[in-house]
MISEVO-170208 format. One record per residue: residue in one letter; x, y, z of N, C-alpha, C in turn. Coordinates in steps of 0.05 Angstrom, whole numbers, padded with zeros to 5 digits, always signed. Atoms other than C-alpha are relative to their C-alpha. Layout:
N
AXYZXYZXYZ
...
***
This chain:
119
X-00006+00010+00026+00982+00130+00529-00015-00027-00003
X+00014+00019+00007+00940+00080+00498+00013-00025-00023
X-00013+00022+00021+00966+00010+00469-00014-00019-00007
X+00020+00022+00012+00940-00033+00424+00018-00025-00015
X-00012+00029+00004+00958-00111+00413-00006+00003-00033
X+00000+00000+00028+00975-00117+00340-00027-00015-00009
X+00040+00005+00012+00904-00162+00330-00018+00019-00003
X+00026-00032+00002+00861-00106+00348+00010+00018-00024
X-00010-00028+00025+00903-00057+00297-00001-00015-00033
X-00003+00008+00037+00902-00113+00244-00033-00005-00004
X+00031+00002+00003+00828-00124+00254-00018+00027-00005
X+00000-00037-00001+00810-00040+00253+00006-00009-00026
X-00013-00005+00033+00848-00040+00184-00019-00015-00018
X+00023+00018+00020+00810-00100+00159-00028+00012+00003
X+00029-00006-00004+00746-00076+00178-00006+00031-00013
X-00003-00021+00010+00759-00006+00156-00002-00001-00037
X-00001+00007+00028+00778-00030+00090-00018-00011-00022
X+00011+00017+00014+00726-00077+00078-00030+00030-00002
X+00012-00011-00001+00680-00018+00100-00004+00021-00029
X-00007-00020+00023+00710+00022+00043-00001-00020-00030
X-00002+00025+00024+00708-00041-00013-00035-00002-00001
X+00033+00012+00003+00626-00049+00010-00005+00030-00014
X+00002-00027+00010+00623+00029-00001+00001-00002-00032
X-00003-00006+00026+00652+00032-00075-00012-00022-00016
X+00021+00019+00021+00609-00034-00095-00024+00017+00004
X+00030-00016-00004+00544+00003-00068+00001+00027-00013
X-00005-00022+00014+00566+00055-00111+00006+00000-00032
X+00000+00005+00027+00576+00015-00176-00034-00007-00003
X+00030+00015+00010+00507-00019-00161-00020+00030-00013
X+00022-00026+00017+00469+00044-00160+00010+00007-00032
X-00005-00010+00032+00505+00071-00228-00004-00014-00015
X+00015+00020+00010+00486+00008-00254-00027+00001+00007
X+00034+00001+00001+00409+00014-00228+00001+00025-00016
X+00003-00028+00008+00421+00088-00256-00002-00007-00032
X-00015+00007+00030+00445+00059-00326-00036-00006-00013
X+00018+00023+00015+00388+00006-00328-00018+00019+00003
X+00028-00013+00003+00332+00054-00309+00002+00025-00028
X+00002-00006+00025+00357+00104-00368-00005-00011-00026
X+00011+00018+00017+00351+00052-00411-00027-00003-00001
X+00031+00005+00002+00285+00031-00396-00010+00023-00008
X+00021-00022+00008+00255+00103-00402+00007+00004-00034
X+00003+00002+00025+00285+00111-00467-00012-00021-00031
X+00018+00004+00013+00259+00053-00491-00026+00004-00009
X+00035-00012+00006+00191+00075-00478-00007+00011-00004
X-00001-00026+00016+00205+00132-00502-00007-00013-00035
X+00008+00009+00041+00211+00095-00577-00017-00021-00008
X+00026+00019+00003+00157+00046-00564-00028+00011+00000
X+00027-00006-00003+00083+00058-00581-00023-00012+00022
X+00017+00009-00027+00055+00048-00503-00028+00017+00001
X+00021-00025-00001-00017+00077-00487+00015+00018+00022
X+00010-00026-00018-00023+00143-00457-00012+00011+00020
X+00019-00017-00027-00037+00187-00395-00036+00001-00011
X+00034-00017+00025-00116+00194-00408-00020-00025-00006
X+00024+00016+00014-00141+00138-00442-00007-00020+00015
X+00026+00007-00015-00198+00103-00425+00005-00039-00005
X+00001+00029+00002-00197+00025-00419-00006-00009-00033
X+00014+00006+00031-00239+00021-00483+00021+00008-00028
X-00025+00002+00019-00181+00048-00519+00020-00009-00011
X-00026+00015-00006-00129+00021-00499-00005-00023-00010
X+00010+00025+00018-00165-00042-00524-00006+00003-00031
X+00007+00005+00042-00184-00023-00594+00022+00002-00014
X-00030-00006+00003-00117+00002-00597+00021-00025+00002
X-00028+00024-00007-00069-00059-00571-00013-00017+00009
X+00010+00032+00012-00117-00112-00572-00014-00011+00039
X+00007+00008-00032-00147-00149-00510+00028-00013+00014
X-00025+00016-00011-00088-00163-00462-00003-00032+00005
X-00002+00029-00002-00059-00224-00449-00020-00011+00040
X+00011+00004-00027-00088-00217-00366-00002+00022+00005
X+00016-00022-00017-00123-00172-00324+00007-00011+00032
X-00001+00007-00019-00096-00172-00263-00016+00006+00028
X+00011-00009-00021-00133-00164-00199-00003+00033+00017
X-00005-00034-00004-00147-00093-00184+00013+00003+00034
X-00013-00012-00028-00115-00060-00117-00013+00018+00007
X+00006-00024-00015-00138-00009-00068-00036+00008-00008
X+00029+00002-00001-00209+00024-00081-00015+00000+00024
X+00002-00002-00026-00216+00030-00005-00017+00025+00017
X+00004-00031-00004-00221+00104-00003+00016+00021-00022
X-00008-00026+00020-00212+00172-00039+00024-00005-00008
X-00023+00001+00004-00141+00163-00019+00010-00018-00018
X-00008+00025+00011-00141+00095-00049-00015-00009-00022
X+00019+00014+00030-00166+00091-00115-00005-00025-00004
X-00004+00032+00009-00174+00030-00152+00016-00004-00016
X-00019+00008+00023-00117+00009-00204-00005-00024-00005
X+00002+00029+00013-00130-00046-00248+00029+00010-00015
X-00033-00002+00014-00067-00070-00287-00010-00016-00018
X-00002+00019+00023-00068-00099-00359+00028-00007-00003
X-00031+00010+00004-00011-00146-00376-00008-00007-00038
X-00005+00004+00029+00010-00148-00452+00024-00009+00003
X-00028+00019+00012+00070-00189-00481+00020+00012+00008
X-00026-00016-00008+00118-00131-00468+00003+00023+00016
X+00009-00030-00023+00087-00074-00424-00026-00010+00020
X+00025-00004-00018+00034-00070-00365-00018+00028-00002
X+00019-00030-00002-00017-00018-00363-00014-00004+00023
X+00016-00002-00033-00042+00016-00297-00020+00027-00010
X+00026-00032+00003-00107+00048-00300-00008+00004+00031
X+00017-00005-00020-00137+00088-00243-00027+00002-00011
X+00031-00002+00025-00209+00073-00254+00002-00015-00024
X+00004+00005+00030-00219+00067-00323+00023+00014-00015
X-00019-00012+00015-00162+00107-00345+00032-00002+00005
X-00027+00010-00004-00089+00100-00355+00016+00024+00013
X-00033-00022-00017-00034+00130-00303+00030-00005-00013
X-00034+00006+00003+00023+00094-00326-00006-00022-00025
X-00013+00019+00005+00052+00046-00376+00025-00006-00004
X-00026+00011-00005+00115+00003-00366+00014-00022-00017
X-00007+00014+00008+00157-00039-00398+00000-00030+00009
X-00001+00022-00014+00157-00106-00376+00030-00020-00003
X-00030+00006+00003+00233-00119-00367+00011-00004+00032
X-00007+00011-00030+00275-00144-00311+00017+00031+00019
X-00005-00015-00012+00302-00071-00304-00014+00018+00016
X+00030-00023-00018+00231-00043-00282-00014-00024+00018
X+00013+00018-00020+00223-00109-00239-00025-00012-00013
X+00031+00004+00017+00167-00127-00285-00004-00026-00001
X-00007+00017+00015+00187-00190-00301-00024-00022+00005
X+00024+00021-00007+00127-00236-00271-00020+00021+00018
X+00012-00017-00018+00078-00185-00249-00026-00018+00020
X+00033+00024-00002+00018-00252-00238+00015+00000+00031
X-00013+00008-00019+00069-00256-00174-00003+00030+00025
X+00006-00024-00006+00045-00185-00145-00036-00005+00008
X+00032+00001+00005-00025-00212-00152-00013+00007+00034
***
């Protein structure tokens, strides 16, 4: 038979408990990152961002010369294209090459919020 000094059984409980209290916060955060990232897509959904496709030159005649051009990335190898990034007032644009892969919101729920800090 095994006995245990009431510390050890009150320390177990606490630790158990707290294990189960860190659990159901790490379980609001995500549904909260889950919330904020629906959000974001839908806004970009009702915002006029460029497009898969287009070509640098577009994207400029279209939404103007950005506010910065940030330092391109990669360009190394096949694997590693080149991505340049335009920053505008409220979105970033990532081109591979000359052309656009992505654009993002520039909000604190897509981490965007100072991209010059990525540089």
């Amino acid at each position: 038979m095994v006995k245990f000094s009431l510390p050890i059984v009150v320390m177990l409980a606490a630790a158990a408990g707290l294990a189960v209290a860190q659990s159901a916060g790490a379980a609001q955060s995500r549904e909260h990152g889950d919330s904020l990232l629906i959000h974001r897509v839908q806004q970009e959904k009702d915002m006029n961002l460029p497009r898969r496709g287009l070509s640098m030159a577009q994207v400029e005649k279209t939404w103007g010369a950005p506010q910065r051009k940030l330092s391109p990335r990669g360009g190394d190898s096949k694997k590693h294209p080149q991505i340049n990034r335009w920053e505008y007032s409220n979105f970033i644009v990532y081109f591979e090459h000359s052309h656009v892969i992505h654009a993002v919101l520039n909000t604190p729920a897509g981490n965007n919020t100072n991209p010059a800090d990525a540089n």
